[in-house]
KEZARO-26487 format. One record per residue: x, y, z of N, C-alpha, C, O in turn; residue in one letter. Coordinates in steps of 0.2 Angstrom, whole numbers, padded with zeros to 4 digits, always signed. Example, Ala and Ser with C-alpha at 12.3 -4.5 7.8 and 13.67 -1.06 7.14 Angstrom:
2
+0066-0028+0039+0062-0022+0039+0066-0016+0039+0071-0017+0042A
+0064-0011+0035+0068-0005+0036+0064+0000+0039+0067+0006+0040S
REM end
This chain:
90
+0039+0090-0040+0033+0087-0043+0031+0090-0050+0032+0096-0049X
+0029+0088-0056+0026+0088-0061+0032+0088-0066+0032+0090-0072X
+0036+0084-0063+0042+0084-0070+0042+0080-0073+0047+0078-0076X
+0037+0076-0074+0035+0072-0078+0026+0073-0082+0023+0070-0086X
+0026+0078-0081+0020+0080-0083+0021+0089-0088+0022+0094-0086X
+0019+0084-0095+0017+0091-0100+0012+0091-0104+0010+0086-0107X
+0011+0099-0102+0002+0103-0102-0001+0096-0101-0004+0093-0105X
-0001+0094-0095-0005+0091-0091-0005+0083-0091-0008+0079-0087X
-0001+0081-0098-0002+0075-0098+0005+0071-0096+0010+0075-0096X
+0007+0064-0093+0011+0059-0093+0018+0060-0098+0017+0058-0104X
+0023+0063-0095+0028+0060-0102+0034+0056-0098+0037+0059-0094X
+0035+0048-0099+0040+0045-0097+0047+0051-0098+0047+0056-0101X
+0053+0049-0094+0060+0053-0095+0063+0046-0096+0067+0046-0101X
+0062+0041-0095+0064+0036-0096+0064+0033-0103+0069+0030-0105X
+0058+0034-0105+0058+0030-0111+0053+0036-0117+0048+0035-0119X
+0058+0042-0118+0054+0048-0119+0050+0048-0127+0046+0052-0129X
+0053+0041-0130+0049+0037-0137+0042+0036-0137+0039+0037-0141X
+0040+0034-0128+0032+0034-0127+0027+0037-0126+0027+0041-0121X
+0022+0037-0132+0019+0045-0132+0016+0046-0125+0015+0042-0120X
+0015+0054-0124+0012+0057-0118+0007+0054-0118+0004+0054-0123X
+0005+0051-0112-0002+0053-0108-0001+0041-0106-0006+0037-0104X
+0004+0039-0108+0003+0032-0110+0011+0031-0103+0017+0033-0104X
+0008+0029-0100+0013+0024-0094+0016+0017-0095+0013+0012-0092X
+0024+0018-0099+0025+0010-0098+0027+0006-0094+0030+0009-0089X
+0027+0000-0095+0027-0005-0091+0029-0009-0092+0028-0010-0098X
+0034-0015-0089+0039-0021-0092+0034-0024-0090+0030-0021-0088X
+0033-0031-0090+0030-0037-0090+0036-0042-0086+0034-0047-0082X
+0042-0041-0087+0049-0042-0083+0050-0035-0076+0055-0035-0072X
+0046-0031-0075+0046-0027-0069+0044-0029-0062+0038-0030-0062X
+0047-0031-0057+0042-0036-0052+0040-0030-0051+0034-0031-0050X
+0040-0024-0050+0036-0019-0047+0029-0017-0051+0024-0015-0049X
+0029-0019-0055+0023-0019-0061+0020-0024-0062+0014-0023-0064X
+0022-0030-0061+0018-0036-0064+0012-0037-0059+0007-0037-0063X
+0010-0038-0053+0006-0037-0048+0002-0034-0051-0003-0037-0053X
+0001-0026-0054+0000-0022-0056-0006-0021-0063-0012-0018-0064X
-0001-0026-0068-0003-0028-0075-0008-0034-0073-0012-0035-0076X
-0007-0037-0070-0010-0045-0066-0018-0042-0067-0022-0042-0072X
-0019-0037-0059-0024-0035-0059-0028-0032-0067-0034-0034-0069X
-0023-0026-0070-0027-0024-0074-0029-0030-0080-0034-0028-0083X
-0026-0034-0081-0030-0040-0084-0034-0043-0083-0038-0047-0086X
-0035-0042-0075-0041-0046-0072-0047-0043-0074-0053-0045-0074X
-0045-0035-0074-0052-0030-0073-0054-0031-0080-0060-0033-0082X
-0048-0029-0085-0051-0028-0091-0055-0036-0096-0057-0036-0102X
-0055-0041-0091-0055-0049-0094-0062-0049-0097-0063-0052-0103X
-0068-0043-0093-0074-0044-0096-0074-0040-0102-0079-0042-0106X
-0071-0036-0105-0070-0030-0111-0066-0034-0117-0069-0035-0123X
-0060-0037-0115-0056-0043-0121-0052-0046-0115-0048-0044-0111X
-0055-0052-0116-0053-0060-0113-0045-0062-0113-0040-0063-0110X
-0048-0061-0123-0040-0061-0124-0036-0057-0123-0030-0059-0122X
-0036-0053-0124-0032-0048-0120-0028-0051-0114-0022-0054-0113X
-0034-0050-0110-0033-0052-0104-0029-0059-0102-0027-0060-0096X
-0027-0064-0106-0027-0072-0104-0021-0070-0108-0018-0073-0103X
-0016-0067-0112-0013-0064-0116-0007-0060-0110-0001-0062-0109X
-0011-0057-0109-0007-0053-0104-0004-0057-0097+0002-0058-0096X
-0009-0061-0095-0007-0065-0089-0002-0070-0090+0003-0072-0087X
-0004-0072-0096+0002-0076-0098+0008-0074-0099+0011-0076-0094X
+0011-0071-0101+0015-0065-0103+0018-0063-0096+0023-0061-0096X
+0016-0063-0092+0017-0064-0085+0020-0067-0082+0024-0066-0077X
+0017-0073-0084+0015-0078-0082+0026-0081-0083+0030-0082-0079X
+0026-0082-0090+0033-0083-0093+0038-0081-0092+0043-0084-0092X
+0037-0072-0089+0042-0070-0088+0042-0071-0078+0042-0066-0075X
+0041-0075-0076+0041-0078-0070+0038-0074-0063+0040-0072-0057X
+0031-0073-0066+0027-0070-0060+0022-0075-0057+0019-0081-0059X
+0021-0073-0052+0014-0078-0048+0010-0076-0045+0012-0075-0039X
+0004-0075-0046-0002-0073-0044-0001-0074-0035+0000-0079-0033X
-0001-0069-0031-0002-0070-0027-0009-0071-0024-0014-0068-0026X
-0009-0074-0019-0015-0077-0016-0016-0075-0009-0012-0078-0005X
-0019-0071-0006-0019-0068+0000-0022-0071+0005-0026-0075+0004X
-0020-0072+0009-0022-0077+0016-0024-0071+0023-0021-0068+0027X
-0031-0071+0022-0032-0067+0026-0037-0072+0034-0040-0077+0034X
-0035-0068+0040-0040-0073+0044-0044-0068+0048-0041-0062+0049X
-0049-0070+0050-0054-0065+0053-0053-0065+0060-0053-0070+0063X
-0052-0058+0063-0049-0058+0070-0056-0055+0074-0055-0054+0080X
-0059-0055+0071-0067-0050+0076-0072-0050+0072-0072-0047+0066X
-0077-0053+0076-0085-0050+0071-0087-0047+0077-0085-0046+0082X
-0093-0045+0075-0095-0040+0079-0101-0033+0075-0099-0032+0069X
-0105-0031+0078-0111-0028+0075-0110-0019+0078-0106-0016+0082X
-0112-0019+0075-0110-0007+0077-0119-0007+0079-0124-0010+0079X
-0118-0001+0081-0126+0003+0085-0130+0000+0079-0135-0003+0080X
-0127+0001+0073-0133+0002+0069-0139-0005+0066-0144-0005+0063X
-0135-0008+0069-0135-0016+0068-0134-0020+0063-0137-0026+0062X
-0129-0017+0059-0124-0019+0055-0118-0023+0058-0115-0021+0063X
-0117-0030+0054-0112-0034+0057-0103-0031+0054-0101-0031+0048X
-0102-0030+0057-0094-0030+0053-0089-0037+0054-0091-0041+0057X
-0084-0037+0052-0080-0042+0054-0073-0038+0052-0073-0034+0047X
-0067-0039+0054-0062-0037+0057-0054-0044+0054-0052-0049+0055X
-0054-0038+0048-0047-0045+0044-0039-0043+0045-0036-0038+0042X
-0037-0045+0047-0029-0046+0043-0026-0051+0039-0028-0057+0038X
-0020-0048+0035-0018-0052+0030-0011-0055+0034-0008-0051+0037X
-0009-0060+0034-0004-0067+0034+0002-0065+0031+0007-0070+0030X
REM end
């Protein structure tokens, strides 16, 4: 551990042109795209375009928003008389 890390910051070994502290990412990565997906979603309130930009970009290089299919397996209340409910995902 920390062989990617100098004086504390991020340095790619892969791609060691990208300054310290800045993690890249393909848009062609399936392990990253999920990834970038979300962080589009988050930053959409901060720039939109950004955001709509990015997903696209995604979008092209053949990603698909996954859609979670969860069903509810137990509802049910605790002492405190909070209801909980009880999920898995499909």
């Amino acid at each position: 551990m920390g062989e990617h890390l100098i004086d504390g910051e991020f340095q790619s070994d892969k791609y060691p042109d990208t300054p310290r502290g800045l993690v890249p990412f393909k848009c062609t990565d399936p392990m990253a795209q999920d990834l970038l997906w979300e962080y589009a979603r988050r930053r959409r309130s901060v720039d939109a375009e950004f955001a709509d930009d990015l997903q696209e970009a995604l979008r092209i290089k053949g990603y698909v928003e996954k859609v979670h299919d969860y069903r509810m397996t137990a509802i049910g209340q605790h002492a405190t008389g909070h209801s909980h409910i009880v999920l898995y995902e499909e």
